[in-house]
C-alpha positions in Angstrom: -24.7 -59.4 98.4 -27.3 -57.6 100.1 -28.7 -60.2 102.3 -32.4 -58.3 102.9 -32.7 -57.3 99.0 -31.0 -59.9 96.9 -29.2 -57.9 94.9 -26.1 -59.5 94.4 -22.7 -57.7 92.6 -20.5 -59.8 90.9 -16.6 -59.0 92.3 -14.5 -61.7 90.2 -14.7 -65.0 87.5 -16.1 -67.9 89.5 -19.0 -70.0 90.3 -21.1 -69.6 93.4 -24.6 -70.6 95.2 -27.0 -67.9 96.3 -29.1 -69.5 99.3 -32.1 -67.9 100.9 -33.0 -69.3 104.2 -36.8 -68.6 106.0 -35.8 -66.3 109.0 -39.2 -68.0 111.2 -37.1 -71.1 112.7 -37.9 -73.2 110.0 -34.7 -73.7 108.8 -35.9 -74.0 105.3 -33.4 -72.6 102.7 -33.5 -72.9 98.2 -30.5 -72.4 96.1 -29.6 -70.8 93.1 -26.2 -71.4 91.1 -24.1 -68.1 90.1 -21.7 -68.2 87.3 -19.9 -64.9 87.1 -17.7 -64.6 83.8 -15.0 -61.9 83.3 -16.3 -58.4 81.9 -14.9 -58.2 78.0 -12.6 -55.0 77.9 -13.5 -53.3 75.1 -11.8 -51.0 72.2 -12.0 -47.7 73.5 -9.7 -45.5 71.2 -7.7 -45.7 67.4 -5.4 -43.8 66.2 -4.8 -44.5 62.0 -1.0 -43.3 60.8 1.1 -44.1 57.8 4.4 -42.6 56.6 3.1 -40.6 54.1 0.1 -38.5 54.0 0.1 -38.2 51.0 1.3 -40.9 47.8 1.0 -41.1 44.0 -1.5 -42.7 41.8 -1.1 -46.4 41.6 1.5 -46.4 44.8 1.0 -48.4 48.2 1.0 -47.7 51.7 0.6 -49.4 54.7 -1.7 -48.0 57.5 -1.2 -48.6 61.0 -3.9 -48.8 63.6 -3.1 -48.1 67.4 -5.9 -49.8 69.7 -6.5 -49.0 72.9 -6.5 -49.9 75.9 -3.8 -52.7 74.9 -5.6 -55.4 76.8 -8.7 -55.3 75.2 -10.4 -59.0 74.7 -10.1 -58.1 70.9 -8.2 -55.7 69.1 -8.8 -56.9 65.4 -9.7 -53.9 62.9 -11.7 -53.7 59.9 -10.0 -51.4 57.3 -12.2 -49.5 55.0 -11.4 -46.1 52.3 -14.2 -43.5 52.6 -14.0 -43.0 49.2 -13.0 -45.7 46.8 -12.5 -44.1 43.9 -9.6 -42.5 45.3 -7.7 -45.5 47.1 -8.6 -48.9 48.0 -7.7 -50.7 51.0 -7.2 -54.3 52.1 -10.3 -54.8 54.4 -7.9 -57.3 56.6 -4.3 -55.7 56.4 -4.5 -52.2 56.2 -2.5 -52.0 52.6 -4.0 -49.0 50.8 -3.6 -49.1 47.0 -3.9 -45.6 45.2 -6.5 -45.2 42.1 -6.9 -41.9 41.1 -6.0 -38.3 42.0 -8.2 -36.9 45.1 -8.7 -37.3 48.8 -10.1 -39.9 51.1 -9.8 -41.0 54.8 -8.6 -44.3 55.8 -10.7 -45.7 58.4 -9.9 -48.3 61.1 -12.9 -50.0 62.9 -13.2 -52.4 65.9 -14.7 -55.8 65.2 -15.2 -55.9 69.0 -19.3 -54.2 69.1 -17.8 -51.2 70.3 -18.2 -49.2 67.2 -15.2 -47.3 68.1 -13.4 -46.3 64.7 -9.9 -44.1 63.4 -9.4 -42.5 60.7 -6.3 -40.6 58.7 -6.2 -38.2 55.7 -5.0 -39.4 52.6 -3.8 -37.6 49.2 -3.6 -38.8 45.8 -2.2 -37.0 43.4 -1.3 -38.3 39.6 1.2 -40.1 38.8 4.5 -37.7 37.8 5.4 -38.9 34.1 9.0 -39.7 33.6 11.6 -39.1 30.6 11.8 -42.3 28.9 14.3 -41.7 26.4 16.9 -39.1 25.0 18.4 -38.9 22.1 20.8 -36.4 21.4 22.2 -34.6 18.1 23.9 -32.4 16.0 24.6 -31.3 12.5 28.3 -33.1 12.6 29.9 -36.1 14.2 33.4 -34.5 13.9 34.9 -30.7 13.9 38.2 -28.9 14.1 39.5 -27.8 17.5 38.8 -24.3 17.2 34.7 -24.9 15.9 31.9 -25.3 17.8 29.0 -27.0 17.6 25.3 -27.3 18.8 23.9 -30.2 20.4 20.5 -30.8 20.7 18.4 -33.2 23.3 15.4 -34.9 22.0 13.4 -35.8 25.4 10.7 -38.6 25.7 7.8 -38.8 26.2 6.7 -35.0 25.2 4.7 -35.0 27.7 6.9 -35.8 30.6 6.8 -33.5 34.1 10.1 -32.4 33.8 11.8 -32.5 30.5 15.0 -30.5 31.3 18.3 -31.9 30.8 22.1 -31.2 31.8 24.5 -31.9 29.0 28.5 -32.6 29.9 31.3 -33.4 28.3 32.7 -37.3 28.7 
């Protein structure tokens, strides 16, 4: 405390009294009570990850936030998509949920006041179409041992990504 100006810095948690006493011989002296609470240690950096970058339509991933410094008062997050119609993510857990084909960032902010925020690129691309069935074929259920014959693979859906097939004998 600076005895001639009053000003007074705070150097740890605690109560105190601030007394000023007339310098003229008087010995009269007031009071003042002091309550010094601890400083609140904010959010000061996220980092946003997940183990993809990039997932299907429909698909989950979890996002991770890293807050720093790791003894801040309150390191809750806030989890948010910047663009919705592309993934959605739990506000409270971080579980993003994939709509539709496109690109978004994942955003991690502090509930703390500090407005510090994270953020990671995300991909979603359609969904890949599977085969669904197969049916296969050919002109004769039985021929001599010296014929041959064609078989033929009917694949399902038609429209499926990758309709190839390997045929073997069993």
């Amino acid at each position: 405390m600076n005895a001639t100006t009053g000003l007074v810095t705070a150097v740890s948690e605690g109560n105190t009294n601030i007394v000023a006493t007339a310098t003229d011989g008087s010995n009269v002296s007031g009071s003042a009570a002091l309550q010094v609470t601890a400083s609140q240690i904010l959010v000061t950096s996220i980092t946003v990850s997940s183990g993809r970058a990039s997932i299907q339509e429909n698909e989950t991933e979890q996002f991770i936030a890293n807050v720093l410094p790791g003894n801040a008062d309150n390191r809750a997050v806030t989890w948010s998509s910047s663009n919705a119609t592309v993934a959605t993510v739990n506000a409270t857990t971080g579980l993003v949920t994939a709509v539709s084909e496109g690109n978004t960032n994942i955003v991690a902010t502090a509930t703390d006041g500090s407005n510090v925020s994270g953020s990671a690129a995300l991909q979603v691309t359609a969904s890949q179409i599977l085969v669904t069935s197969i049916t296969v074929s050919s002109g004769r259920a039985s021929i001599p041992d010296d014929a041959t014959e064609q078989f033929n693979a009917n694949v399902l859906p038609g429209n499926a990504d990758n309709r190839a097939v390997t045929l073997v004998l069993q």
